[in-house]
C-alpha positions in Angstrom: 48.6 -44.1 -16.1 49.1 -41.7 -13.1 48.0 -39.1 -15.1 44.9 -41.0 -16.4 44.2 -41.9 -13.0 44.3 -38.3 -11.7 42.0 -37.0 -14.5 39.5 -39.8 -13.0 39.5 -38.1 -9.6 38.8 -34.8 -10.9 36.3 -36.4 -12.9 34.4 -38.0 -10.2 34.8 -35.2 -7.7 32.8 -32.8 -10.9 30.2 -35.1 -10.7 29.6 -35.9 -6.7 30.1 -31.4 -6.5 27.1 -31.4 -9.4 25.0 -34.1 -7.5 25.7 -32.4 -3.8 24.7 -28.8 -5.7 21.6 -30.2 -7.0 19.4 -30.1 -3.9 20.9 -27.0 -3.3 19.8 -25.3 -6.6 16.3 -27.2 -6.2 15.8 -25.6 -2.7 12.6 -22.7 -3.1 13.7 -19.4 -2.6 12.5 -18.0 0.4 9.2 -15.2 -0.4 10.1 -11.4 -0.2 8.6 -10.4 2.9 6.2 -7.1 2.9 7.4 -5.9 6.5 5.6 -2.1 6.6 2.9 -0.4 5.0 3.4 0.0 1.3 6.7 -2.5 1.5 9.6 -0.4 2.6 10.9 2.3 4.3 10.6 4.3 1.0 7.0 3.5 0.1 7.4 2.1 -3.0 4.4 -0.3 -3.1 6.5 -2.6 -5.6 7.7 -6.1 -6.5 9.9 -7.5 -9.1 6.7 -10.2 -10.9 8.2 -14.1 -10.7 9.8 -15.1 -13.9 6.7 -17.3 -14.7 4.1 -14.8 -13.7 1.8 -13.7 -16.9 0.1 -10.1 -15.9 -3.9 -10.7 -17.1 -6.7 -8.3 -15.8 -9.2 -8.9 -13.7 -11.8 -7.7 -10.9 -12.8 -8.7 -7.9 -15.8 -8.0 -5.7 -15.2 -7.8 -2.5 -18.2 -7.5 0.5 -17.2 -4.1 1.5 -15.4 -0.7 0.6 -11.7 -1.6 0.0 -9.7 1.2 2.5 -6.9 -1.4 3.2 -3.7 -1.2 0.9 -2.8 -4.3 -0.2 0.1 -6.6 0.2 2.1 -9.2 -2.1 3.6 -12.8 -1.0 4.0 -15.6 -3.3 2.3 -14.0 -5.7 -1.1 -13.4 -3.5 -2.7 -10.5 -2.8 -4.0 -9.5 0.8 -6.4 -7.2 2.0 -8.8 -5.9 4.0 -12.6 -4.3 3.6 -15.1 -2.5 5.6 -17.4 -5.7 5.6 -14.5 -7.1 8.3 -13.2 -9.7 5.8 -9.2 -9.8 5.3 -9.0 -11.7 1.4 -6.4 -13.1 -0.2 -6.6 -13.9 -4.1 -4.2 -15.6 -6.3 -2.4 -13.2 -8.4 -2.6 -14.8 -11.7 -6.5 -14.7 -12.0 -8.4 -12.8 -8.8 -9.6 -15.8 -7.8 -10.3 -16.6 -4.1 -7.9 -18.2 -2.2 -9.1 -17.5 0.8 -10.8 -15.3 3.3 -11.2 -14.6 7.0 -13.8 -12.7 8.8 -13.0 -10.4 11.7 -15.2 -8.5 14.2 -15.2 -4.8 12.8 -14.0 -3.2 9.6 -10.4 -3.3 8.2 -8.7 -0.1 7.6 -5.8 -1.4 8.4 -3.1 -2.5 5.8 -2.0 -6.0 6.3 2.3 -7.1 6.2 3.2 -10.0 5.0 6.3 -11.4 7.1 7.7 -15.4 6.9 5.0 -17.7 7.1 2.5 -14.9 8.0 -0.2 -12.1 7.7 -0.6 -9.5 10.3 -3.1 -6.6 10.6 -5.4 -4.9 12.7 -9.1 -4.5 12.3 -11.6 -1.7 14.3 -12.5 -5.0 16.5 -9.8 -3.4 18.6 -7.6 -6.7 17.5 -4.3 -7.2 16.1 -4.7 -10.5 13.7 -1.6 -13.4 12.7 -3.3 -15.5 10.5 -1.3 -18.4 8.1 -1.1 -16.4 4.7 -1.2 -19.9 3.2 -4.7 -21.0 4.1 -6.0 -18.2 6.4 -6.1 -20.4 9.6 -6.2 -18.5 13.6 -2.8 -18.2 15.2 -3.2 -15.5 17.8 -4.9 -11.9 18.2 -4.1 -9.3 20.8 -6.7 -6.9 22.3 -6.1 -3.4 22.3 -8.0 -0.8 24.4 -10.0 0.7 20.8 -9.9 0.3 17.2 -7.4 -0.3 14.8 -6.7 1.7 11.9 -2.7 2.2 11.6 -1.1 -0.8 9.8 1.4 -2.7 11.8 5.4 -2.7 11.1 7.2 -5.4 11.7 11.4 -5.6 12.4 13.5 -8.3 14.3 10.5 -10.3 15.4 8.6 -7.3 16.6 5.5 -6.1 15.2 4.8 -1.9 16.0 1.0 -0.8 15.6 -1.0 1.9 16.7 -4.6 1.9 18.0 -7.5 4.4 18.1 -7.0 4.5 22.6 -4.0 6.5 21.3 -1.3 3.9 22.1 1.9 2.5 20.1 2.0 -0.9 21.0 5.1 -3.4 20.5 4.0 -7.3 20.3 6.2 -10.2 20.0 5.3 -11.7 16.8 5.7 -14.9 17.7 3.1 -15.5 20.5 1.2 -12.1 20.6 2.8 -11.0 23.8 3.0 -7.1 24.9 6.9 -6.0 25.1 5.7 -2.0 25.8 2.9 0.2 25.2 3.8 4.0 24.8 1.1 6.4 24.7 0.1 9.9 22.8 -2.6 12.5 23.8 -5.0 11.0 21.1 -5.7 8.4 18.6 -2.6 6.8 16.9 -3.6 6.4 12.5 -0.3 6.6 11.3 1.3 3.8 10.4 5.0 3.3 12.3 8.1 2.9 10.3 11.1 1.2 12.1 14.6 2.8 11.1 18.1 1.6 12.7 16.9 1.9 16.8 14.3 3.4 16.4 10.2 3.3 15.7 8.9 6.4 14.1 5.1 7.3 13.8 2.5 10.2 13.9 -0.2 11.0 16.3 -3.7 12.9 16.3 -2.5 14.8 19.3 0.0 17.1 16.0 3.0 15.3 17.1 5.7 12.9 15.6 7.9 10.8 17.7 10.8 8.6 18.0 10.8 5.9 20.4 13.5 3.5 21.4 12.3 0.6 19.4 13.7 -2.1 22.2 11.6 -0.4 25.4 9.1 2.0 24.0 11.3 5.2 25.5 10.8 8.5 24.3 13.4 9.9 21.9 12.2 13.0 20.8 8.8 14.4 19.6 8.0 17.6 17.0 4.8 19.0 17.3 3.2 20.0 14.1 -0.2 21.9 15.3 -2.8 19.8 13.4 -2.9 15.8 13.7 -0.4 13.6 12.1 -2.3 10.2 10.0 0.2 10.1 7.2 3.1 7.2 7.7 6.6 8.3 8.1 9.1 7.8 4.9 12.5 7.3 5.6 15.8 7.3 4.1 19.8 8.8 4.6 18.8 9.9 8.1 15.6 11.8 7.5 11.9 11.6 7.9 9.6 12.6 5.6 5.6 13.1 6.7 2.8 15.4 5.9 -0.2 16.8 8.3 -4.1 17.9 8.9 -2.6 21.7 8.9 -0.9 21.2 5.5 2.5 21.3 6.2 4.7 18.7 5.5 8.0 18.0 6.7 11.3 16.7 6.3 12.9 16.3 9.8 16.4 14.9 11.1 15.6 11.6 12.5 18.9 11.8 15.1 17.2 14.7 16.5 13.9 15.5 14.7 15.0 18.9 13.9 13.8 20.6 10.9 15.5 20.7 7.5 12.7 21.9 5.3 9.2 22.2 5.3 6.5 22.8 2.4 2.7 24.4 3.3 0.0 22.8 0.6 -2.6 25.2 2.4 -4.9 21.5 2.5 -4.3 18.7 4.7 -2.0 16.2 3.8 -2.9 12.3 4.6 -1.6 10.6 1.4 2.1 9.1 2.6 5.2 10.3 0.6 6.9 8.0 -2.1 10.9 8.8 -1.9 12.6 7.6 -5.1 16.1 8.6 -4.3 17.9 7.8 -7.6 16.4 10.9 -8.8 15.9 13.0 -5.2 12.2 12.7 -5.9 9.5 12.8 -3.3 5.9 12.4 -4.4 3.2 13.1 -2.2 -0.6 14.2 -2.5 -2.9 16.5 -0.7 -6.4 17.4 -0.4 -5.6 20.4 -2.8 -6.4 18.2 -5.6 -2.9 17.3 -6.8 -0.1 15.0 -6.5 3.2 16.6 -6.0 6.9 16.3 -7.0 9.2 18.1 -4.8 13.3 17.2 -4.2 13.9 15.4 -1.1 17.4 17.7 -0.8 15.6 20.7 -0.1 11.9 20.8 -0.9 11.7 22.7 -3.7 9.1 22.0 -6.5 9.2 20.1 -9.6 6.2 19.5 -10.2 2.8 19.3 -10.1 -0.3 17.5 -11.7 -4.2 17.5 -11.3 -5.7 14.3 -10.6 -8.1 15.2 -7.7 -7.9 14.5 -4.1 -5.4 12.3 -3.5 -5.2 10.8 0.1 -3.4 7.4 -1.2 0.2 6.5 -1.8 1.8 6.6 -4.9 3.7 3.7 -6.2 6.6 3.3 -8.5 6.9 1.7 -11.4 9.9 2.4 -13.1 9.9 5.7 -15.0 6.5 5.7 -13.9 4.0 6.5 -10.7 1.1 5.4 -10.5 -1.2 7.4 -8.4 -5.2 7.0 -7.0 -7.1 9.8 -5.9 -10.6 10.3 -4.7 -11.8 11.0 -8.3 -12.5 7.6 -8.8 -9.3 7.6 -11.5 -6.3 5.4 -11.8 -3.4 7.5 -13.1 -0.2 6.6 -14.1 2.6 9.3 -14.7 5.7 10.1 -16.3 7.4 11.0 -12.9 10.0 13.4 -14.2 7.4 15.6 -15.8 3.9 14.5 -14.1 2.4 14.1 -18.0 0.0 11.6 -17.9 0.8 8.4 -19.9 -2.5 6.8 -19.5 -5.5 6.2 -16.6 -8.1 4.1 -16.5 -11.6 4.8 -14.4 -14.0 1.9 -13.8 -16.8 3.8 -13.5 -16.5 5.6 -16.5 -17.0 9.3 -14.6 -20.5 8.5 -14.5 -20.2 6.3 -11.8 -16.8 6.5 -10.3 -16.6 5.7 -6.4 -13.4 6.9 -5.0 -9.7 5.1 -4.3 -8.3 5.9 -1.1 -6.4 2.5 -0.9 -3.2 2.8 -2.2 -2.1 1.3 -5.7 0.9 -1.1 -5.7 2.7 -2.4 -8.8 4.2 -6.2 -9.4 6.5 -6.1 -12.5 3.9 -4.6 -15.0 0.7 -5.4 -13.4 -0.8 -2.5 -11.5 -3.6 -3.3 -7.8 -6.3 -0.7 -6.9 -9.0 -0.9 -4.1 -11.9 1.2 -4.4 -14.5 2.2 -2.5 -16.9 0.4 -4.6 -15.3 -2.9 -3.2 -13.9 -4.4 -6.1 -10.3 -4.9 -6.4 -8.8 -4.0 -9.9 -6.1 -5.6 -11.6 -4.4 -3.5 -14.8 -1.8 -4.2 -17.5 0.7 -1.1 -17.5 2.0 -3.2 -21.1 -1.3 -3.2 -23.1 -2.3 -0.2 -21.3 -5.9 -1.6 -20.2 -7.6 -2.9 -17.1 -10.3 -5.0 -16.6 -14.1 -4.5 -18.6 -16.1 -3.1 -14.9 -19.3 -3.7 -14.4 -20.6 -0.3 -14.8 -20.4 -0.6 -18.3 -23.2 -2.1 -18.5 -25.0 1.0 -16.1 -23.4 3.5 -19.0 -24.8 1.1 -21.8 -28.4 0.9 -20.0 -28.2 4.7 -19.9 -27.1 4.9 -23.0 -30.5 2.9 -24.3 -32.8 5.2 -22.5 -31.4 7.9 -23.8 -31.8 7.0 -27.6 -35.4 5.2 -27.0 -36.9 8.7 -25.3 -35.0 10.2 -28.1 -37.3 7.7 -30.6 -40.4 8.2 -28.8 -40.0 11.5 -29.0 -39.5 12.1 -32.5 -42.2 9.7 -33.3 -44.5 11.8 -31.2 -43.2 15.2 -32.9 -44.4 13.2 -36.1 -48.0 12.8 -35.0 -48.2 15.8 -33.6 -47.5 17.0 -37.0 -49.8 15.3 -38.8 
């Protein structure tokens, strides 16, 4: 009996574990943030797709160039276009889930950060908006435009603006903590590592600051302005300038440890994929760029155009945009293209200088044509554009002169 009566216990103590774990294991999982421009420190531009996410193509139009690299949230997409409207579509389809109008273009890339969406806009503002239904929560007035996209770490969002100024704003409220300022316009986008906030300038320097009071760590000068965003990883700072030099810098001390000259300037940001020691990064010499982050020594290197954009990773992939007007996604141990896709069909390509990012096997790009593109990296395809129908009209013209002109040659004949 006393044995019975002790297999009871456990038996009821199973079941009032199982029912106390079942709110637990019904909880949502809290959304990955999207803290910094291109998601991390290491600029991958990518997210692991939710288990019950179906990748489908699609396009969007928006009112405006798209400049603005997107974020992901709960599977929705933000950004921002030159017609001043930050937009954010459901994932699954492209479909509008909301948008919210601003007083001057968006350049800026927006972060994605708890219950929020922050980004600046060439209003001269610095926008939290809900990232649920778009509504007002605050905006802070800088002394220019906005075109660097804002970092945030421990509550503190880091942004530059065009009256050459690094500002730090309480996320919370939209308070000023400090304001440090440059010798010209701040583009670059900051990147916070350990104590410190890390950004470039126009006037051809990079700093350090002392994230907590906006002190002055150190500074390099570089000779030519700095508007590609600092990469970051094992103590070292990677970034590229308008002289076409990039570096890779101690951030302790912002010494030198190796620099590479691509004779054009360099805007696009660097992608650091560390499991292989490989840095990608493109320049205005028409290429995009493999080089090892150990010591800066070539790997390779693949035509694709200008290339002022990000890559992104995708697994034993990158996928790269250039000014071309081309999608391009790349074996990135050997740079061989695997497949591209270009919406306007070369005939009428408008050029990406958003940068791509990747969720699972679904691939974003923002052109300059406004619409926002959504491919399938699986099926290899993205969405039917518009301009085919420009091509097919084209194509119509063509063979009809072609007609009328052999039925003139005929009655010429005759």
């Amino acid at each position: 009996m006393i044995k019975l009566f002790e297999k009871k216990n456990l038996f009821i103590g199973f079941i009032i574990m199982c029912l106390l774990a079942g709110p637990v294991s019904l909880a949502p999982v809290s959304a990955q943030d999207w803290n910094m421009f291109h998601a991390n420190l290491n600029h991958t531009g990518y997210l692991d797709e939710a288990s019950d996410f179906t990748p489908e193509t699609w396009l969007f139009k928006a009112q405006g160039a798209i400049k603005s690299t997107p974020a992901i949230s709960d599977k929705t997409l933000y950004f921002g276009s030159t017609n001043g409207t930050l937009y954010a579509l459901n994932l699954d389809d492209g479909t509008r889930v909301w948008d919210y109008l601003t007083g001057g273009s968006i350049l800026s890339s927006p972060i994605a950060n708890g219950d929020n969406i922050y980004f600046g806009s060439m209003d001269g503002y610095l926008y939290a908006l809900n990232k649920k239904n778009g509504d007002f929560i605050w905006k802070y007035k800088t002394g220019n435009s906005i075109e660097s996209s804002p970092a945030i770490a421990n509550g503190t969002i880091y942004i530059g603006a065009n009256d050459n100024r690094l500002y730090a704003i309480t996320a919370d409220n939209g308070t000023m903590k400090w304001e440090f300022e440059s010798k010209n316009a701040i583009k670059s986008s900051p990147a916070v590592y350990n104590e410190s906030v890390y950004f470039g300038s126009d006037d051809g320097k990079i700093y350090s600051l002392n994230k907590e009071d906006g002190s002055k760590i150190w500074e390099y000068d570089t000779g030519g302005a700095v508007r590609s965003s600092p990469a970051i990883t094992n103590d070292t700072l990677y970034q590229g300038t308008d002289n076409g030099v990039f570096y890779a810098l101690y951030t302790t001390n912002g010494t030198s440890k190796w620099s590479y000259d691509f004779g054009d300037p360099v805007r696009s940001s660097a992608l650091l994929d560390s499991d292989d020691n490989s840095l990608f990064i493109g320049a205005d010499n028409g290429n995009i760029t493999c080089l090892d982050m150990r010591d800066g020594k070539l790997k390779w290197s693949a035509e694709v155009g200008n290339v002022k954009s990000t890559p992104a990773l995708m697994g034993d992939y990158i996928v790269v945009t250039s000014e071309s007007g081309t999608v391009h996604i790349l074996n990135k141990f050997t740079g061989k293209e695997e497949w591209s896709y270009s919406p306007g069909y070369y005939l009428f390509n408008s050029a990406f200088s958003s940068s791509p990012i990747v969720y699972g096997d679904e691939i974003y790009a923002g052109g300059e044509d406004g619409y926002m593109y959504a491919l399938n990296n699986v099926k290899k395809t993205g969405p039917t554009s518009i301009y085919i129908y420009y091509v097919a009209g084209i194509a119509v013209v063509i063979v009809a002169a072609f007609i009328a002109f052999r039925v003139i040659r005929g009655r010429m004949k005759k």
